[in-house]
C-alpha positions in Angstrom: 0.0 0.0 0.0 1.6 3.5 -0.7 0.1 6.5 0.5 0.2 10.1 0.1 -1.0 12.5 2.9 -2.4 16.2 2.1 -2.6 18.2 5.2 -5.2 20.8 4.9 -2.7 23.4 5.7 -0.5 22.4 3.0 -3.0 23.2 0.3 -2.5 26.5 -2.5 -4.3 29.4 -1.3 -5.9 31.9 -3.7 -8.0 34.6 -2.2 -9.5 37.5 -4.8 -12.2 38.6 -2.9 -15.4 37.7 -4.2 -13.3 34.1 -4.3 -11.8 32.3 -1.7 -9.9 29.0 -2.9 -8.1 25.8 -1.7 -6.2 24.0 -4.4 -5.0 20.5 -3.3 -3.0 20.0 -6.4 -1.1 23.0 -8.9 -3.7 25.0 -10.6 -4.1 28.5 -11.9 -0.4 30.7 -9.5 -0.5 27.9 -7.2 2.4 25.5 -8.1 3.8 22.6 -6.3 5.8 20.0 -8.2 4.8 17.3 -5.5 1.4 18.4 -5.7 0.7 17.8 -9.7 -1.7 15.2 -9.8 -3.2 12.0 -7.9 -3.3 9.3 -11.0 -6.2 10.4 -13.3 -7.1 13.3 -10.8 -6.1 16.7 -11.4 -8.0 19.2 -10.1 -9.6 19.0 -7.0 -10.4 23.0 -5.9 -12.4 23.9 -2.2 -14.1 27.2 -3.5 -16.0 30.3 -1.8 -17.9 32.4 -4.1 -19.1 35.4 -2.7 -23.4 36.4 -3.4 -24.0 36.7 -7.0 -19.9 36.3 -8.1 -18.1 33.7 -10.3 -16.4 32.2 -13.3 -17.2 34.2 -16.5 -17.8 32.5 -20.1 -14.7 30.4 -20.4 -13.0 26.9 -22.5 -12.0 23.3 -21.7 -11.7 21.0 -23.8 -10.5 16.8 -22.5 -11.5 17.0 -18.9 -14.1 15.6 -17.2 -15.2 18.4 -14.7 -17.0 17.2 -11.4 -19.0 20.1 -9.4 -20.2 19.2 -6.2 -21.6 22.3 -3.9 -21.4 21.7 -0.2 -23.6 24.8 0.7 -25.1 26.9 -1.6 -25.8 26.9 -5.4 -24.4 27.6 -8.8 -26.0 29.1 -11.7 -24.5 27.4 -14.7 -24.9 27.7 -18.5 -22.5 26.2 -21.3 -22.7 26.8 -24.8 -24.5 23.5 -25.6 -27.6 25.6 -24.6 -27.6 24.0 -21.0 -28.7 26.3 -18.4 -29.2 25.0 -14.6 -29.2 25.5 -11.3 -27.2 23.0 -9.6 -28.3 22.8 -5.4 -26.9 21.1 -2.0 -27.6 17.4 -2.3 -27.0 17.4 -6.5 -23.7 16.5 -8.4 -22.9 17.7 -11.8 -20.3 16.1 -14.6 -19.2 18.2 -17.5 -17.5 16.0 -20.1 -15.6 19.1 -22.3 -14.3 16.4 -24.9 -13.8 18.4 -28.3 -14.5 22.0 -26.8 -17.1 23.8 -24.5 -17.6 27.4 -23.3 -19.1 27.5 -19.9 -20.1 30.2 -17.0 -20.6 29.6 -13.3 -22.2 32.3 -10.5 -23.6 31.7 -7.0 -26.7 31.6 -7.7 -27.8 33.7 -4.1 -27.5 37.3 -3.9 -27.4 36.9 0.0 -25.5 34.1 0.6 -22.1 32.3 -0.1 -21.6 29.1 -2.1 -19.4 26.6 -1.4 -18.3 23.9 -3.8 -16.1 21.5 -4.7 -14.7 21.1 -8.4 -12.5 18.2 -9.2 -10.8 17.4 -12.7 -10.1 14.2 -13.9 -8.7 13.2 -17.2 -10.8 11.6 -19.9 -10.8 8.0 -20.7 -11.6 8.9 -24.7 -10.3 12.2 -25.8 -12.4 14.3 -28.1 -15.8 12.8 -27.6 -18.5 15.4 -28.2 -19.4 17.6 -24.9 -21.8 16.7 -22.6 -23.6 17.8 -19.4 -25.6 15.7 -16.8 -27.0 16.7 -13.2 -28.3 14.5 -10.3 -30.2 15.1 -7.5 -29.2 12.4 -5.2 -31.2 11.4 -1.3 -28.3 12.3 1.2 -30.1 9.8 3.5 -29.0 7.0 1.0 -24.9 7.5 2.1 -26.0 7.4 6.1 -23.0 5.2 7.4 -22.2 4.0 4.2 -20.7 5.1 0.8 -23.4 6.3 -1.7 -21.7 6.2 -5.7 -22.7 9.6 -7.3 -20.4 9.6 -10.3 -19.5 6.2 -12.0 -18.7 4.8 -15.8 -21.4 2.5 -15.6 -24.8 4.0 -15.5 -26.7 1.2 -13.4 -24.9 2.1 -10.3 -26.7 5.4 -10.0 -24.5 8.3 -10.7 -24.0 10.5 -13.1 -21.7 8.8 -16.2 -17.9 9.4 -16.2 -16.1 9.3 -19.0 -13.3 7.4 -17.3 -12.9 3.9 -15.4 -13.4 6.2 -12.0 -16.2 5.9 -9.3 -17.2 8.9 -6.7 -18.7 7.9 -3.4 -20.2 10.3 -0.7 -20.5 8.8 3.0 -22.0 10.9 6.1 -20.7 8.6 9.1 -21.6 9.1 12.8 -19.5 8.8 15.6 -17.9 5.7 16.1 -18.9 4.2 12.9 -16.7 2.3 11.2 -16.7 0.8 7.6 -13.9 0.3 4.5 -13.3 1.0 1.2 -12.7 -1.7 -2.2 -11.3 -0.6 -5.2 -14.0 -1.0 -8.1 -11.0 -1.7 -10.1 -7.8 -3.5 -9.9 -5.3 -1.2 -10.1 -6.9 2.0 -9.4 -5.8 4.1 -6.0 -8.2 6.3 -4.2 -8.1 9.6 -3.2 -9.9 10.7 0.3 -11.1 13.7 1.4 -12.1 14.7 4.2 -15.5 17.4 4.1 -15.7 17.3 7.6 -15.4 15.7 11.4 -12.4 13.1 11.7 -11.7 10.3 10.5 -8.3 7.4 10.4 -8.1 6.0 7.0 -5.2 3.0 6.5 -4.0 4.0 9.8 -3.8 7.7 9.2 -5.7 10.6 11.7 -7.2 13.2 9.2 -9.4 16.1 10.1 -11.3 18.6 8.6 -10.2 19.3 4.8 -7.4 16.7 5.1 -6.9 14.2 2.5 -5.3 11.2 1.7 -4.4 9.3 -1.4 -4.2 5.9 -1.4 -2.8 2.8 -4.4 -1.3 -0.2 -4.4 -4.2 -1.6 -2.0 -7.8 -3.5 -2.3 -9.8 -2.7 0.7 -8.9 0.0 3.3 -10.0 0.4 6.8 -11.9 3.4 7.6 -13.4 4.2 11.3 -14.8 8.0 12.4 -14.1 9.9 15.6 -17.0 12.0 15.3 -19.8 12.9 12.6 -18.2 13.0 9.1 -18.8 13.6 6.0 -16.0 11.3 3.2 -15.5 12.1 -0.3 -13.7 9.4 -2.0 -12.5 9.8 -5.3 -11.2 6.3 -7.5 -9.0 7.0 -10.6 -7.2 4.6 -12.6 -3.3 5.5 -11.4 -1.3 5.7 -15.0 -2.8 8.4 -17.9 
C-alpha cells in the first residue's frame, strides 16, 4: 500500500475577494511539483464564491469536470444551450471532450456558495461535450458510501467518462466501515469534508486528505460525525 497525505494546511491558497480557494493540487499561481496530480485526478479546488460572483464564459476541452456544492448553489450555463441550477444534495459532470464554453455564478445574492470542483482526465479524448446533473437522497450514504459519479450507468451516478467511481459517505460517531477498489489497479483519493476520521492507519481532520494505491480494501473508522469524499481513478494516464 503507498500513501500520500495532504494536510489541509499544506493546500495553495488563492483569495481574490469575491473568491476564496483551496487548491490541493497545482492550478491557476498555485504550483507545487509534488502536488501535480493523484493518477487520473487533477484538479480538486475547495471554493468560496461570494453572493451573486463567479467564473465568467470560459474553455475546456478533455477533462471531465466534477461540481459538487457543499452549501449553496451555482448558476450554470455552457454553450451547448444547457442552463441549470445545480443545489446542495446534486452532483454535476461536465464532459468538455472536443470544446465547450461555460459560465458559473452563485446563484444567491445573500448568501455564499461553497463547492467543490474536481478534474479528472478523460478515458476517450475528443468525444463530443456533454452535461448531466443529479439530484441524489443524502439519507442514502447514512453510514455507508453512496456512488454519485460512475462509468457504468446502473450504479446510480452521473456517467464518467473514465474507469473512475465517486462515493459520498456521512458517518456518525464511532462508525466504522472500509473501502474496495472498483478496479484493480486504481488508487483512491480521500477527502475529508468534515469531522475526523483514520483512514489505512492515518488521523485526518477537517479538509485533510489522503491518497491511497497499491491496496484493495482499506479500513476506515470516524471519531466524530463525518462527511467522506472518496475519489477512484485509474493510477497511469
Amino acid at each position: 500500500m503507498k500513501k500520500l497525505i495532504h494536510k489541509s494546511e499544506d493546500r495553495g491558497h488563492a483569495d481574490h475577494g469575491w473568491l476564496n480557494a483551496r487548491h490541493s493540487f497545482s492550478f491557476a499561481s498555485y504550483f507545487d511539483k509534488n502536488h501535480l496530480q493523484f493518477g487520473a485526478l487533477r484538479v480538486l479546488n475547495d471554493d468560496i464564491i461570494t453572493p451573486s460572483m463567479g467564473f465568467g464564459a470560459h474553455p475546456h476541452d478533455n477533462m471531465e469536470i466534477v461540481t459538487i456544492p457543499l452549501s449553496g448553489s451555482i448558476k450554470h450555463r455552457d454553450n451547448t444551450g444547457t442552463e441549470e441550477v445545480i443545489k446542495t444534495g446534486d452532483v454535476q459532470i461536465m464532459s468538455a471532450g472536443t470544446g465547450i464554453i461555460h459560465s458559473e455564478f452563485n446563484a444567491s445574492h445573500a448568501e455564499k456558495l461553497n463547492l467543490l470542483q474536481i478534474w479528472v482526465f478523460p478515458k476517450v479524448e475528443d468525444i463530443k461535450p456533454r452535461y448531466e446533473q443529479k439530484t441524489f437522497d443524502v439519507l442514502e450514504r447514512s453510514n455507508k458510501f453512496q456512488i454519485v459519479v460512475s462509468p457504468n450507468k446502473e450504479e446510480g451516478g452521473v456517467w464518467i467518462n473514465q474507469d473512475s467511481w465517486f462515493s459520498l459517505g456521512a458517518f456518525d460517531k464511532d462508525a466504522a466501515t472500509s473501502y474496495t477498489v472498483h478496479q484493480p489497479g486504481n488508487g483512491v483519493y480521500f477527502f475529508l469534508i468534515s469531522g475526523s476520521a483514520t483512514i489505512a492507519g492515518e488521523t485526518l481532520n477537517h479538509r485533510d486528505a489522503i491518497g491511497i494505491s497499491d491496496f484493495e480494501n482499506a479500513d476506515i473508522t470516524f471519531g466524530e460525525g463525518s462527511e467522506l469524499l472518496a475519489i477512484e481513478v485509474p493510477m497511469t494516464v
